[in-house]
C-alpha positions in Angstrom: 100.3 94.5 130.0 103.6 96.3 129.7 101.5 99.6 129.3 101.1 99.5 133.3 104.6 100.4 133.9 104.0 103.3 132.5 105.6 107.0 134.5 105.1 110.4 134.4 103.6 111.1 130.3 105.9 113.5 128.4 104.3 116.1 126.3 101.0 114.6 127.9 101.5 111.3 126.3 101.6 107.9 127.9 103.6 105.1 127.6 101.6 102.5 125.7 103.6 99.8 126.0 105.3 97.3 123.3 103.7 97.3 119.7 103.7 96.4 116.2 103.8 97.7 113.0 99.8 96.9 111.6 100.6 95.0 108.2 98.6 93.3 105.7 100.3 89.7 106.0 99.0 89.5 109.6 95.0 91.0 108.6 93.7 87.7 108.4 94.9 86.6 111.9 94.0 89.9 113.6 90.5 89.5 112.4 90.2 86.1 113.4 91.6 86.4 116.5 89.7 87.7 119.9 91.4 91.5 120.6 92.0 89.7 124.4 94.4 87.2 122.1 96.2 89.3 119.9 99.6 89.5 122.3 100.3 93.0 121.5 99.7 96.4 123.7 99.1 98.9 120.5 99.9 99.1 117.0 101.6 101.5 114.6 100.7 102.2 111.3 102.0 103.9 108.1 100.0 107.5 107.1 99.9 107.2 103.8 98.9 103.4 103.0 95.5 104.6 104.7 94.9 108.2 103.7 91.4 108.1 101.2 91.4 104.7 101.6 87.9 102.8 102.6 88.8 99.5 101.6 89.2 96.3 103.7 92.3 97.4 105.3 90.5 100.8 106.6 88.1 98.4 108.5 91.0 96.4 109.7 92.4 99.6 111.0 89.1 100.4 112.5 88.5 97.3 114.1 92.2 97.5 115.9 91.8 101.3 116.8 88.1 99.6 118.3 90.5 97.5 120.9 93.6 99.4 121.2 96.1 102.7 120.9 97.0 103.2 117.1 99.8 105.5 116.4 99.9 107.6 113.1 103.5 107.3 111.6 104.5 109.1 108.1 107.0 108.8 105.7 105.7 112.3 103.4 105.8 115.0 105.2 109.4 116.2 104.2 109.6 118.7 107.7 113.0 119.8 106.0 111.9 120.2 102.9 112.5 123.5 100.5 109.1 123.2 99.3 106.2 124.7 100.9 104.8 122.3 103.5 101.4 120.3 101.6 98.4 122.1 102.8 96.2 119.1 101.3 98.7 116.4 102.8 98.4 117.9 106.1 94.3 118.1 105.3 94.5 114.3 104.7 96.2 113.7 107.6 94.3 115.7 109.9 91.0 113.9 108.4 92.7 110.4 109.1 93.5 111.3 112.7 90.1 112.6 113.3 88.4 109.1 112.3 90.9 106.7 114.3 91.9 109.1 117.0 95.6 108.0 117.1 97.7 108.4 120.7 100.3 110.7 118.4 101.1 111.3 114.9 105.0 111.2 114.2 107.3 111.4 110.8 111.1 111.2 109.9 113.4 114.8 110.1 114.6 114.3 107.2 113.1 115.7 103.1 111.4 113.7 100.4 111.4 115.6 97.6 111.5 118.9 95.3 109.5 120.8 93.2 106.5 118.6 94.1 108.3 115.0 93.0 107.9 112.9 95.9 111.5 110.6 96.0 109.6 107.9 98.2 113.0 107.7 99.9 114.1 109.7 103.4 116.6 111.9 102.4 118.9 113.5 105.0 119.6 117.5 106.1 122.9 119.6 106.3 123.1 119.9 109.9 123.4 123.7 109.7 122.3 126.4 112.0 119.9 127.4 108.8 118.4 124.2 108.1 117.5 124.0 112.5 115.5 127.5 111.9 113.9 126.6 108.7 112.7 122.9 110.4 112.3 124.9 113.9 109.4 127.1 111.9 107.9 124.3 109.7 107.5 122.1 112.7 105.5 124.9 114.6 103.2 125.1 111.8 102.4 121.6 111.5 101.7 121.4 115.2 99.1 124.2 115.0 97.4 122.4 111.9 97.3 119.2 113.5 96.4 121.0 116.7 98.7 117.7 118.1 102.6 117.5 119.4 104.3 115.9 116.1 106.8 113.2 117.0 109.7 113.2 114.9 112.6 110.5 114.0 116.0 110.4 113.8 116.4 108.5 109.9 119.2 106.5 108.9 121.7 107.9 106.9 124.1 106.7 104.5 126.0 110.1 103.8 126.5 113.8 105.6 127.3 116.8 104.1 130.8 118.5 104.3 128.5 121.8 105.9 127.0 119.9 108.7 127.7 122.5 111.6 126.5 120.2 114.6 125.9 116.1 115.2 122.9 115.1 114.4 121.8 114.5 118.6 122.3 118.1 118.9 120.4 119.1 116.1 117.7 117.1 117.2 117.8 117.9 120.9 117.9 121.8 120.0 114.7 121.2 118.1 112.9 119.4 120.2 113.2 122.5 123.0 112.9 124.9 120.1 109.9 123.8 118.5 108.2 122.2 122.3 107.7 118.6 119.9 108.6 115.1 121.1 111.0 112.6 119.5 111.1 108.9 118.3 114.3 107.4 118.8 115.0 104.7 116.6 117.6 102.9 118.1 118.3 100.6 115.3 118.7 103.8 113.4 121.4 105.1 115.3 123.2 101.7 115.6 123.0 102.2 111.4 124.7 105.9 111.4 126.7 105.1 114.1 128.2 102.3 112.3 128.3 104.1 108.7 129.6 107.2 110.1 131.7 105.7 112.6 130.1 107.7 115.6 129.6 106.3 119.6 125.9 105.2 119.7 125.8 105.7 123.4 126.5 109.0 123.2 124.4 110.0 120.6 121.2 108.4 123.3 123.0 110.0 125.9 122.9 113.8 124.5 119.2 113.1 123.2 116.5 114.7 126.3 115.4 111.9 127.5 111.9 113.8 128.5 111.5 114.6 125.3 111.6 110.9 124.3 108.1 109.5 123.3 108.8 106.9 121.5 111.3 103.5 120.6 111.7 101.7 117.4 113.0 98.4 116.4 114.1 97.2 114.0 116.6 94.8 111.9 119.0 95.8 109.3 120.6 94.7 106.7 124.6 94.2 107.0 126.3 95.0 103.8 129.8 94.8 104.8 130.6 98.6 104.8 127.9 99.7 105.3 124.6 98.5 107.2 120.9 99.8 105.2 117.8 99.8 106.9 116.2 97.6 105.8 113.0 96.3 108.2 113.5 92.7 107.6 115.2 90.5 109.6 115.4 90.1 113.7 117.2 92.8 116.1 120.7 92.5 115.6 122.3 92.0 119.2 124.2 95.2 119.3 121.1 97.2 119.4 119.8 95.7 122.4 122.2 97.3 125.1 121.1 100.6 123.3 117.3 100.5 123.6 118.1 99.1 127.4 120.4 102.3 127.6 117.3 104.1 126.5 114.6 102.8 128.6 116.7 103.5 131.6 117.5 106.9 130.9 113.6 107.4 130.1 112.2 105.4 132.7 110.1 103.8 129.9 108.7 104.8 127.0 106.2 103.1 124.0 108.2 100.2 121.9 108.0 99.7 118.5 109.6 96.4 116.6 109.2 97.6 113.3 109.3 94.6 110.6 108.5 95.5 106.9 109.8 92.6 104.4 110.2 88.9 104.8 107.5 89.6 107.7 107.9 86.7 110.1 104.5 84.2 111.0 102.6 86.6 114.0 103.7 84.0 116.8 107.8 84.4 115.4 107.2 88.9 115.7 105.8 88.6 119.0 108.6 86.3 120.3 111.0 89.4 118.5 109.1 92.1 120.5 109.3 89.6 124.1 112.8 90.7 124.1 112.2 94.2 124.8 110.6 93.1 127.9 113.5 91.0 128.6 115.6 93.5 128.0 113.8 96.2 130.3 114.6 93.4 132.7 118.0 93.1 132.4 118.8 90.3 129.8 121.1 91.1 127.0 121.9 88.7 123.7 124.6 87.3 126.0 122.8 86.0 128.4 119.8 83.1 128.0 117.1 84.0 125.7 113.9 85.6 127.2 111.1 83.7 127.2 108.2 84.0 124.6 106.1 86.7 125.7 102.3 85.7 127.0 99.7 86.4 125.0 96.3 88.7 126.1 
């Protein structure tokens, strides 16, 4: 399994290998599938679709925590928020974690709301020298609730404010050292600023610490002319692939991610998706011949 490659753990945390996101389309093959079958080294999954919840899909989640690493990944926790951070959020999430026992629990730097009104949407930060301290501090405090490193994302972004002081790479890198938390670098996110924003991808992954680096996503976005959105639901467009290589070297390997959220593909088409990163680890780019699909078990 590609979790075998794995070097020296950053933040103590190992490299688990290439994953999926855990969705409901693909419940009914998991479950009738042997674990030794299911293709996949570990599986993400979203926070909130399984806080309080002890339905069917909390004893899917239990059955796949049974057979492999599960990693916690929220979309609420609003780290750059102006409201206080949710005490009874963080309670829910602490309570999740302490039943599946996840590798790490990660989220987005970005904010999701105001005054309690939860946008559902990942809204981005001034990039100001005020808005580092204020995440610096919130950070910290989630860290010593969770009593876990919290892994945080770079978001897309489809605007910046006029009183950014810094790029968004040194925001994140300062932070990272700052607040002693890891980082998920979405590389399909950065392909999405860099191209709405009109920034140089590689040097964005370039200025990122790359031992602070825990973490890849994957994903496919949606091209809208002038402007890309991301969108979760189509393959990995071929300029993202020289970037994720770019990170894996830089890293010397780190847990994948292929993130796939609408039109969700048949199981068989996502895992051919995620072979590539092990093509790609290996040298092969879209120019090139297509990887093979990956073995299963």
């Amino acid at each position: 399994m590609a979790g075998s490659r794995s070097p020296a753990p950053r933040l103590g945390l190992p490299n688990l290998g290439d994953g999926v996101g855990l969705r409901e389309p693909h419940f009914p093959h998991l479950m009738a599938t042997a674990p030794t079958d299911w293709g996949v080294d570990w599986f993400e999954v979203i926070s909130e679709n399984f806080l309080d919840h002890a339905g069917y899909a909390a004893h899917v989640l239990e059955v796949v925590a049974a057979h492999r690493p599960v990693v916690m990944h929220g979309v609420s926790l609003s780290i750059g928020g102006a409201d206080p951070l949710d005490a009874a959020y963080l309670d829910r999430l602490a309570a999740l974690a302490d039943r599946i026992r996840p590798a790490w629990i990660s989220d987005h730097l970005c904010w999701t709301g105001v005054a309690g009104i939860n946008t559902h949407d990942l809204l981005p930060l001034p990039l100001t020298e005020a808005a580092l301290a204020h995440v610096i501090d919130r950070v910290k405090a989630v860290q010593d609730r969770l009593g876990r490193p919290l892994i945080l994302e770079n978001p897309s972004s489809y605007l910046e404010f006029r009183s950014s002081q810094m790029p968004e790479w040194e925001f994140l890198a300062r932070l990272a050292e700052a607040a002693d938390c890891g980082l998920l670098l979405d590389v399909n996110n950065v392909h999405v600023s860099a191209f709405n924003h009109g920034f140089d991808p590689t040097a964005y992954i370039a200025a990122i610490p790359a031992e602070r680096i825990v973490q890849v996503h994957l994903a496919g976005p949606s091209d809208f002319g002038t402007h890309l959105m991301d969108t979760h639901d189509a393959p990995v467009p071929d300029a993202v692939w020289p970037l994720y290589a770019q990170v894996q070297a830089r890293t010397g390997g780190v847990s994948t991610l292929l993130e796939w959220d609408a039109n969700i593909p048949a199981w068989a088409d996502l895992l051919a998706e995620l072979a590539k990163a092990a093509a790609a680890r290996k040298g092969w780019l879209p120019a090139g011949e297509p990887p093979l699909a990956r073995a299963h078990g």
